[in-house]
N, C-alpha and C positions, 0 to 999 in steps of 0.2 A: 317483360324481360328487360326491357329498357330500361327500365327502374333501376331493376337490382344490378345492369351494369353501372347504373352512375352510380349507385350508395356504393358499390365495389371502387368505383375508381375516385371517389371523395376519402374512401376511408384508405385508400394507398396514396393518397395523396396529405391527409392528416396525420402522417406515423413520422413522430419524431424519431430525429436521424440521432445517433449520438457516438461520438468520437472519443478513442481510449487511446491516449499516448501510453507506448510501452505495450501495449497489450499482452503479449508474448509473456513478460514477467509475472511473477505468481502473485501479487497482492490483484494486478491487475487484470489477467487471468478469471478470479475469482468474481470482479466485479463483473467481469463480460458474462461469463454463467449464471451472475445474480440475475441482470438484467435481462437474458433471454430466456430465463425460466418465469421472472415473475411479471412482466413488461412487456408481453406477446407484440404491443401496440407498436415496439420500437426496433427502429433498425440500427443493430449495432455496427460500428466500423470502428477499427484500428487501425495504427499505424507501429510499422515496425521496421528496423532498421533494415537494412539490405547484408551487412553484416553480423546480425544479432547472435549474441551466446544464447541468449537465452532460449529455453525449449519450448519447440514448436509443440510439445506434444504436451504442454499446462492447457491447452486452447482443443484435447482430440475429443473432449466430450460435445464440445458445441463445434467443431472447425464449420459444419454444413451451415451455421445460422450466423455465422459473423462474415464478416469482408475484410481483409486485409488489405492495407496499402503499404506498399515497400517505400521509406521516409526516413530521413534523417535531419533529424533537429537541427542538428551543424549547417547544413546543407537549403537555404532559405528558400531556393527556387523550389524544391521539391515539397517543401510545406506550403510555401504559397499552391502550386497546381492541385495537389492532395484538398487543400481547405474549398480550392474555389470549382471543385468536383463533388466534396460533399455537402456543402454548404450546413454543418452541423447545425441542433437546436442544442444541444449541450456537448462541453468538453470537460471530460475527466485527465486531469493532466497528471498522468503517474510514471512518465520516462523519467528516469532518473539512474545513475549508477548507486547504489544505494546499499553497498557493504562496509559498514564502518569500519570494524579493523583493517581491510583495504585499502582505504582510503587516506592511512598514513602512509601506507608505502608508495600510492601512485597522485599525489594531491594534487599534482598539476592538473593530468586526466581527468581525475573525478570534475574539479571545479569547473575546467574548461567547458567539459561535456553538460552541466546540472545546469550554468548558471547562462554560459553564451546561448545554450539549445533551448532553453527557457523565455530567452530575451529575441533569441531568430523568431519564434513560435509566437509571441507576442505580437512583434513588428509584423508579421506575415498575415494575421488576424488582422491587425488594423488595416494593413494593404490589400487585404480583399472587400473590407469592410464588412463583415457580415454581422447579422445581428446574432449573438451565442452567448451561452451563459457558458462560465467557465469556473471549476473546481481546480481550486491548486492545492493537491496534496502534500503539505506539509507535515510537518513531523513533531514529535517531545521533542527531539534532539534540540531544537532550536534555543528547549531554556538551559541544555548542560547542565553542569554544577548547580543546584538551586539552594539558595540559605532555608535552612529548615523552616524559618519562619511564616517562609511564602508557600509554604507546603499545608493542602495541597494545592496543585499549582493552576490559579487563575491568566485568563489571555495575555493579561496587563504585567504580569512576571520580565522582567527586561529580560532579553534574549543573551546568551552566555555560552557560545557554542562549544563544543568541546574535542573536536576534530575535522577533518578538511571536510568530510563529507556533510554534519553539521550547519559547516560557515557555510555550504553551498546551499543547503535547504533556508536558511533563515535568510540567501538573498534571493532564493525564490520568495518564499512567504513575502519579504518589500519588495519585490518587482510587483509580483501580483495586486499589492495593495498600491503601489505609483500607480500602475497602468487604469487602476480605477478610479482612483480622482483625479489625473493628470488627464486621461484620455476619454472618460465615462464607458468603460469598459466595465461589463456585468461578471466580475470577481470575488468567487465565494474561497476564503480560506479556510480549511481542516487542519488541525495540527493534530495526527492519530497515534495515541500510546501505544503501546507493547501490544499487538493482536498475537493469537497463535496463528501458524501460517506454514499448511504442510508441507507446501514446494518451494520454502525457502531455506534451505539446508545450512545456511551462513547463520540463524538464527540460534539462539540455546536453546529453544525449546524441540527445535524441527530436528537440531544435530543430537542434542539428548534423545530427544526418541528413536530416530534412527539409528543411534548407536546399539539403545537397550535392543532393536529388532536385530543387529548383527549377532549381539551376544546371545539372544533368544536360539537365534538360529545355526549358531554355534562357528559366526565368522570374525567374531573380535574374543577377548578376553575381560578387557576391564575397561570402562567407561573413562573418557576424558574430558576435564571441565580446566574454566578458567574460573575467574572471582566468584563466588559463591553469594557475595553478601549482599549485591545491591539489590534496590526494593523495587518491584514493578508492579502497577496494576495490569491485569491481562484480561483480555475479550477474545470470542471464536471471532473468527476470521470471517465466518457466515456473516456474525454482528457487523462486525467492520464496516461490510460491503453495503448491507442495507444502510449504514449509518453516511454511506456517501450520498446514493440515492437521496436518502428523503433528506440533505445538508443541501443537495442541487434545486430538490423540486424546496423547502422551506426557508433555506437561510437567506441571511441579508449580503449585499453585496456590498464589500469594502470591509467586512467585517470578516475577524475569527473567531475559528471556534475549536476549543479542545472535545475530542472525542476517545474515549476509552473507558475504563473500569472502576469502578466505585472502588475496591479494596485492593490495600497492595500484600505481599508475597515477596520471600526474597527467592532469589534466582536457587538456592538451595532447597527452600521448604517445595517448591517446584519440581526439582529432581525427584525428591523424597515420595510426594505424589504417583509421579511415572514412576517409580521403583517399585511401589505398593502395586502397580498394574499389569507391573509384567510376568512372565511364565516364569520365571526363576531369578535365582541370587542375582543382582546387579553389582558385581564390584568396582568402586571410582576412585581416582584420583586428580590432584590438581600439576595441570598441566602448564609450565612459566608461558610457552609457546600462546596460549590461548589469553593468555594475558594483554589487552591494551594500553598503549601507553598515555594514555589518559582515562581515566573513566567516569561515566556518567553514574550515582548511586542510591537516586532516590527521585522518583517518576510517580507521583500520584498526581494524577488531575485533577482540577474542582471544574466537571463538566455540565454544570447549574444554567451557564449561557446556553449552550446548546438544545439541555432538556428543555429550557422554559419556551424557546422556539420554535421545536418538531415532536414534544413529545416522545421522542426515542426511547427505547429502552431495550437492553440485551435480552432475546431470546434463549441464548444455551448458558448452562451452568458450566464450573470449571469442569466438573465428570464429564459432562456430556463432551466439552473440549478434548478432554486428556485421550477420552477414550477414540473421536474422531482423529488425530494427529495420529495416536499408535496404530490405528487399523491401516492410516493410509504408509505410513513408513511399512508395515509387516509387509504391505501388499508389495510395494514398492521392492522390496528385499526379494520376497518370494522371484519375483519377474526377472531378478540380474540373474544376467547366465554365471552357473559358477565356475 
């Protein structure tokens, strides 16, 4: 029996720790669910602000298998005692404020928050010293406007930001890459296209279908949309998630890498999709309101470096997508008290 207590306490001592800034949010959310459903091996921890908007209840299917640490990026002392308690083997770094059309209205805030809480989190990592592999999720936004010709769009695309929130991610994306050859810090960059992403209602795809479930249910009238025209390639949110994983456990450090969807769609042939799915007439119109004052119109990746690295490849189709986002808006809908 002695035995089987040391294999027991080698193998709680083998279980990689791994840290998820933001957690609470819904892209990230998703990854802490990836990994506690397929990664038994590892103990997840978070870190979430002490004032966070964001909902605690993206996190109610796993809350019993994760850890929370109340942390704020701004705030260096608090990320330093958080890093040098959990001593992470990987860092997913997905805090960000991360709404673009927002992000013209409040652009001090957003950058403050994306770029200084990036660079406190950095410095606080070097000052405990630990040895971690770190994932800086970056973003398409970073290439903006792209000349068609670089379409579609390889790492090496100059960066062309196209709003505050944007300018904030693309000086993540070069922090992350100074801190690795300036400091030999283990720095894998992702820059992730248009995923679908049920709990994030700022999105056209999450606000389209949650609208079609109001109308469904007979609490809106007619659907409201902004630009219709630009082209996005789109992945389930499922893909996404696993595509960060195996970007942590395969990719190179100091390098990027695009991750998203072979085939693009404009944001209209999209709706059209979800319209075909629902229980009745969808009527819509174009709303000026939803309109940005800049915009981004043409997002295909050429994601060639990525696959020749880990082999990735999207498990769900766009049905299987359409169809998981409207079940979870219905359900969603059903729930509001009326």
């Amino acid at each position: 029996s002695s035995d089987s207590q040391n294999c027991h306490k080698e193998r709680r001592v083998s279980q990689k720790k791994i840290l998820i800034t933001g957690i609470n949010g819904s892209g990230a959310s998703y990854l802490a669910e990836y990994i506690v459903n397929n990664h038994p091996d590892c103990q997840v921890h978070g870190i979430s602000r002490w004032h966070s908007t964001s909902k605690s209840n993206n996190l109610s299917a796993i809350k019993e298998k994760v850890l929370i640490h109340e942390c704020d990026l701004n705030d260096f002392s608090s990320i330093f005692n958080v890093l040098k308690a959990i001593r992470p083997d990987y860092i997913f770094h997905l805090a960000s404020q991360a709404n673009v059309r927002t992000s013209f209205i409040y652009p001090l805030a957003v950058l403050q928050n994306n770029i200084m809480g990036t660079t406190n989190f950095f410095e606080a990592i070097r000052a405990t010293d630990i040895r971690t592999r770190i994932q800086v999720c970056s973003t398409s936004e970073v290439y903006g406007r792209v000349d068609p010709k670089n379409v579609p769009i390889r790492e090496d695309c100059p960066m062309n930001p196209m709003s505050p929130y944007a300018v904030s991610k693309t000086t993540q994306d070069l922090l992350g890459n100074f801190y690795c050859k300036a400091y030999g810090m283990d720095i894998v960059i992702t820059r992730m296209f248009t995923y679908s992403n049920p709990r994030r209602e700022d999105l056209f795809m999450t606000s389209f279908a949650m609208q079609i479930a109001r109308i469904e249910a007979g609490l809106q009238k007619e659907l409201l949309h902004g630009n219709l025209d630009s082209i996005r390639s789109l992945i389930d949110v499922r893909d996404a998630m696993e595509a960060y994983w195996i970007a942590i456990e395969k990719c190179l450090p100091g390098e990027a890498y695009n991750v998203g969807g072979a085939s693009g769609m404009t944001v209209g042939e999209f709706l059209e999709i979800l319209k075909q799915n629902a229980t009745c007439p969808i009527p819509s119109r174009l709303d000026p309101e939803l309109l940005r004052p800049a915009d981004v119109t043409l997002q295909i990746p050429d994601t060639s470096k990525f696959i020749a690295q880990t082999n990735w490849q999207p498990r769900y189709n766009l049905q299987e997508s359409v169809t998981f986002l409207l079940e979870y808006c219905r359900k969603t809908i059903e729930k509001m008290p009326n």
